[in-house]
N, C-alpha and C positions, 0 to 999 in steps of 0.2 A: 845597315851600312856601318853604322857608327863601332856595332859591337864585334861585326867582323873584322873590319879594318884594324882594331886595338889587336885580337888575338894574329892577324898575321903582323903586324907591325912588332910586337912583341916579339915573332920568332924569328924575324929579319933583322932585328938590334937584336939577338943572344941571349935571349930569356930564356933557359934552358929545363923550367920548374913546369909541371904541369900546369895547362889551361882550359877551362872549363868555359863552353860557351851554351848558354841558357838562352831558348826563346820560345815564347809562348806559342807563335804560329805552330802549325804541322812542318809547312814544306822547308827545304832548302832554301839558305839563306836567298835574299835576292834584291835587285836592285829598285827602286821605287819610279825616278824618273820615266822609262818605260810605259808604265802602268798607262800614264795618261796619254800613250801616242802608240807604240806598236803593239800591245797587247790588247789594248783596249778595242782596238781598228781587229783582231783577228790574224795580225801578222806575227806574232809570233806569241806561242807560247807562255812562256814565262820567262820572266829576267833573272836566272838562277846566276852568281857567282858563278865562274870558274874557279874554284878553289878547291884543291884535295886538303882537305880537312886531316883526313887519318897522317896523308905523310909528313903533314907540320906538324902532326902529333896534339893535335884538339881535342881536345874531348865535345863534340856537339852533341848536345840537347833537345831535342825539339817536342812543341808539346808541351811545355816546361811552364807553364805562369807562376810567375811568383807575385806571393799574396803580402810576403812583409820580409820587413829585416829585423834580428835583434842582436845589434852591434855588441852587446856584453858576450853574450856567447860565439860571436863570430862566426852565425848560422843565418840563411834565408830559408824563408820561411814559403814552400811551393807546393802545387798539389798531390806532387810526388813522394813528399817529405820533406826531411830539412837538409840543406848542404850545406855544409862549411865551407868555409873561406880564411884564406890569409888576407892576400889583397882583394879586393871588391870594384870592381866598374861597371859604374850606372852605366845605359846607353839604352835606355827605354824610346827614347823618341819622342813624340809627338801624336796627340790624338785631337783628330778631328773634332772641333767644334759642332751640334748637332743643334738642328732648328727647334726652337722651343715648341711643345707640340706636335711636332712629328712621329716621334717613338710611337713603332707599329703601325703605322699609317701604310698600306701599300703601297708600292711602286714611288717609294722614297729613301733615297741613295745616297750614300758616302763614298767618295773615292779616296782612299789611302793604301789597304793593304793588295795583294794579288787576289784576292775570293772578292773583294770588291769590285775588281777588274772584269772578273769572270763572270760576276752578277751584270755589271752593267754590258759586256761586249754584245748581248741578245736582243737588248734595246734597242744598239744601234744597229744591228745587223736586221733587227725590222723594221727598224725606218721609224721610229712613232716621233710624235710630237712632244718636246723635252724643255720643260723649264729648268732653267739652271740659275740660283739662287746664291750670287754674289759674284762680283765681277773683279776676282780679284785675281793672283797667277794662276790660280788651279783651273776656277772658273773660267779666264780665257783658255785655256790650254782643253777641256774637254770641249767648249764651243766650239772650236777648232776643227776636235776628232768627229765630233757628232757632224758637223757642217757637213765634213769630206766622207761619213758613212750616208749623208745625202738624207739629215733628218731634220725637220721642220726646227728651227734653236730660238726660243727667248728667254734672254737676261734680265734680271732683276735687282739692283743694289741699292742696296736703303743708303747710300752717299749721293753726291752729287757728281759721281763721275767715276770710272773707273781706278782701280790700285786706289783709292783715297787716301787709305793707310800706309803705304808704302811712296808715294809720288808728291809731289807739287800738283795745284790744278793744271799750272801751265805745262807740265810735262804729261800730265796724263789726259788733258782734253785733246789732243788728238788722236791718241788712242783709240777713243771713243768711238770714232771712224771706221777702225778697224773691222767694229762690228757688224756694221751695216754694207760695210763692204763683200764681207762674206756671205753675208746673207741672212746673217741673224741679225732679231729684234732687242735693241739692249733700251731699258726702263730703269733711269737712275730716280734717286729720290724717291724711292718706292719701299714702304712697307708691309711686308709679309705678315699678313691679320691673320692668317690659319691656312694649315692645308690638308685637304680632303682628298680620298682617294679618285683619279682621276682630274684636279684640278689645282690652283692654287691661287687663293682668294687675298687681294691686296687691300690694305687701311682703307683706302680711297672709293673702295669696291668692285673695283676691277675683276670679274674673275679669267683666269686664265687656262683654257683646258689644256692638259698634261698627261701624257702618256706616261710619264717617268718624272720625277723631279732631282734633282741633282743638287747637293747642299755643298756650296766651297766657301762659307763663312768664316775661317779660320782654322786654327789647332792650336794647343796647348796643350805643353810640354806631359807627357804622362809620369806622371809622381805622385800620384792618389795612394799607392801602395805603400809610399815612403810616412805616414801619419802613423804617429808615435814613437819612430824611428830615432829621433832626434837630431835627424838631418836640417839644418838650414835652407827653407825656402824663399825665395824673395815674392815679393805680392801677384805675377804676374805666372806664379807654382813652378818655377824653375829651381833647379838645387843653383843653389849659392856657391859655385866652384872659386876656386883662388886661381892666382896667375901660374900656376904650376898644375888646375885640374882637379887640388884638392876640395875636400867635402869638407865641412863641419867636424865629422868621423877621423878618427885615426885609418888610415890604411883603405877609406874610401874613396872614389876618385868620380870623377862624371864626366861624360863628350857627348856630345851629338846636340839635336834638337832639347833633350831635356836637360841643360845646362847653360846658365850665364856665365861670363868669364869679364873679370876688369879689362878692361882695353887703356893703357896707357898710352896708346897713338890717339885715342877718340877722344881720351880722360874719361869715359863713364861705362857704368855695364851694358855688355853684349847679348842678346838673346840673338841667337842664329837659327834660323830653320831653311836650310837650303845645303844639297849634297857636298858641296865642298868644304863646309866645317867638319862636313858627320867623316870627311878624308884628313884631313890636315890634323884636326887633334889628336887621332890616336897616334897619330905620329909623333907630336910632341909629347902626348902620356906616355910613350913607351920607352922615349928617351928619360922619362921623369923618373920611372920605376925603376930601370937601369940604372940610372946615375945612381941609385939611390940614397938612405937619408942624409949623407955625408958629402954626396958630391955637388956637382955644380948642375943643378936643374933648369933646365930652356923655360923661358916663360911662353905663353902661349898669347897670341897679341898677329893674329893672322891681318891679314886686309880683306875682307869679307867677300864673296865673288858667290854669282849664282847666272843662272840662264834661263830661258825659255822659248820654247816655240808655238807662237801663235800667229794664229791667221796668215800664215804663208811666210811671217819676221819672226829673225832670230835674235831676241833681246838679252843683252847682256849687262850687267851690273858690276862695279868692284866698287869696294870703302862703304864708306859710311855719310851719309848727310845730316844737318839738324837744321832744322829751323835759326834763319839769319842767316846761312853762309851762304854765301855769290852763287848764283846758275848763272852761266855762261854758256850762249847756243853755237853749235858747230853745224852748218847746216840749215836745211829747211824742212820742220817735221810735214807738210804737206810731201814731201819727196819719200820718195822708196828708203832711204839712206839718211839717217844723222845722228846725230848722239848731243851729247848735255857734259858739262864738266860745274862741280858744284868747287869753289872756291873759298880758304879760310885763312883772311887776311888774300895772299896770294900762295898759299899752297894749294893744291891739289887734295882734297880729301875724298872727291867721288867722282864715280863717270859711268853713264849709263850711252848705251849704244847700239842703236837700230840699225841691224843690218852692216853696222862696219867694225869689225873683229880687230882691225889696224887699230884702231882708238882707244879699244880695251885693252889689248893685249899692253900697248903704248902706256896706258896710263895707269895699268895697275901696276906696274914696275914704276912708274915715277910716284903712286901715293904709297910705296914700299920705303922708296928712299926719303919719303918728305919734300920731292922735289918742290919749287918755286915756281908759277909761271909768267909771263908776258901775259898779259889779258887781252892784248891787242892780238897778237900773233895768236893766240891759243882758239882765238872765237873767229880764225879763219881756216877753212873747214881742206882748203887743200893745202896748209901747211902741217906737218906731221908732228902728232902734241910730241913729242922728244926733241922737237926741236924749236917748241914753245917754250923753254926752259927760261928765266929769267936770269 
């Protein structure tokens, strides 16, 4: 996504210099969201781009893994050979986090790319009984698919509650519901001692028979390739981008899932893994290039936004939260409908929303502008947050 988006973004601001688009898969670029809902389900194909490549005058690549970079010669280093470069943009992405122990274990699964898609749609189109091993976005979002292909689902997360990492308890224990609503079995505070083909055997002893197990433990950003490059990583193996996108590198740049960027709205670094970064940056890198070394470069300082569809709700996210800032409830999360607004001081810096697109759409345009709000007015759920305004 990330690395398409730069080369049309490019040709759409006036980049009129050759570009070269490198990626390790076989197929046609394509979109990832999908993966976890109509491809997975049998309903469609594949999530290929609509984009004519040739007439934007791309050069696509595919097939292409590249193994290293060696920024003095201004060559990467692939299994094709080496390609030169003027300017360089990372846009590797994100790889899945893999259960320890798993490797080569049958009928255990990563869902990230489209061949993962393809592996897993046969599971559920037989129905088998599916452990799925972490109860986090990805994790609810194949519960989901598996449920509605009408296959036996239990969840497993070594937290004590759904999203852990991403949520408050109190915003994510009702969640929790969602589970058992559907039909699936979800098992928090649970950890994963090993797993065997056919099963998946927990700390406590538990065993669990498994027709398939399904790993949504995480990802991390892929940059393994970038060792000895001399690129700037930060602890968490993101490239270390600047407020303009740049690397550590002269003339190298990074977007998407494997890239942090400072956020002067938040005051600290970003790591983003969610489709509307891997949109928004190349948009800003391609004004950056453009401009370039001379002019006036955009900094890149988005308001973070992502989505998902699980268990019949369509959860929406914009900004950023940290621990201490206000949660303020709009609603009643037992109801089909409400959302959350996180407060700092009294500004707006987050709002997540269940089922009501009005409150998102509302309040990512108010944590754009820095808006202010009433906290009275705001935490009443049929007053409209724009006109919660302070």
């Amino acid at each position: 996504m990330a690395g398409v988006q730069t080369a049309v973004a490019l040709r759409e601001q006036g980049w009129t210099g050759p570009v070269t688009l490198l990626g390790a898969e076989p197929h046609q670029p394509y979109d990832r969201p999908p993966l976890s809902k109509a491809v997975l389900l049998g309903k469609a194909e594949d999530s290929a781009f609509d984009i004519d490549f040739e007439a934007l005058a791309v050069e696509l690549r595919l097939g292409v893994e590249v193994t290293g970079l060696r920024p003095a010669e201004h060559e990467l280093d692939t299994e094709a050979g080496p390609v030169p470069y003027d300017v360089l943009v990372l846009a590797t992405g994100a790889e899945p986090v893999a259960l320890p122990g798993s490797a080569g274990v049958p009928g255990v699964h990563l869902l990230r790319t489209l061949d993962d898609a393809a592996r897993l749609a046969p599971v559920l189109a037989e129905g088998r009984e599916i452990v799925v091993v972490g109860a986090g976005w990805i994790g609810a979002e194949f519960a989901t698919a598996a449920r509605a292909a009408g296959c036996a689902v239990t969840v497993v997360e070594a937290a004590d509650r759904p999203l852990a990492g991403a949520l408050p308890a109190e915003v994510a224990a009702p969640m929790a519901r969602w589970y058992e609503e559907s039909g699936a079995r979800l098992i928090t505070g649970a950890r994963v001692e090993r797993v065997e083909e056919g099963a998946v055997l927990l700390a406590d002893g538990t065993r669990l028979p498994a027709g398939a197990v399904v790993v949504g433990i995480g990802a991390r950003p892929a940059t393994g390739w970038l060792a000895g490059s001399g690129i700037a990583l930060g602890p968490d193996g993101s490239v270390t981008a600047d407020a303009h996108l740049a690397t550590s590198l002269p003339g190298v740049y990074a977007v998407g899932d494997c890239a942090s960027f400072p956020s002067a709205r938040y005051g600290e670094r970003l790591l983003v893994h969610h489709w509307d970064n891997a949109l928004q940056g190349p948009r800003t890198l391609a004004a950056v290039l453009l401009a370039g070394p001379d002019g006036e470069a955009p900094a890149y300082d988005p308001v973070p936004y992502f989505w998902s569809e699980q268990f019949g709700r369509f959860v929406q996210y914009a900004g950023h939260h940290a621990e201490g800032d206000e949660l303020l409830w709009r609603g009643d999360p037992a109801e089909p409908t409400w959302s959350v607004c996180w407060l700092r001081g009294d500004v707006l810096v987050a709002v997540l929303a269940v089922g009501r697109p009005r409150d998102l759409a509302q309040g990512r345009k108010l944590i754009e502008a820095g808006a202010r709000l009433d906290p009275a007015r705001a935490a009443d759920p049929a007053v409209a947050l724009k006109s919660a305004t302070a």
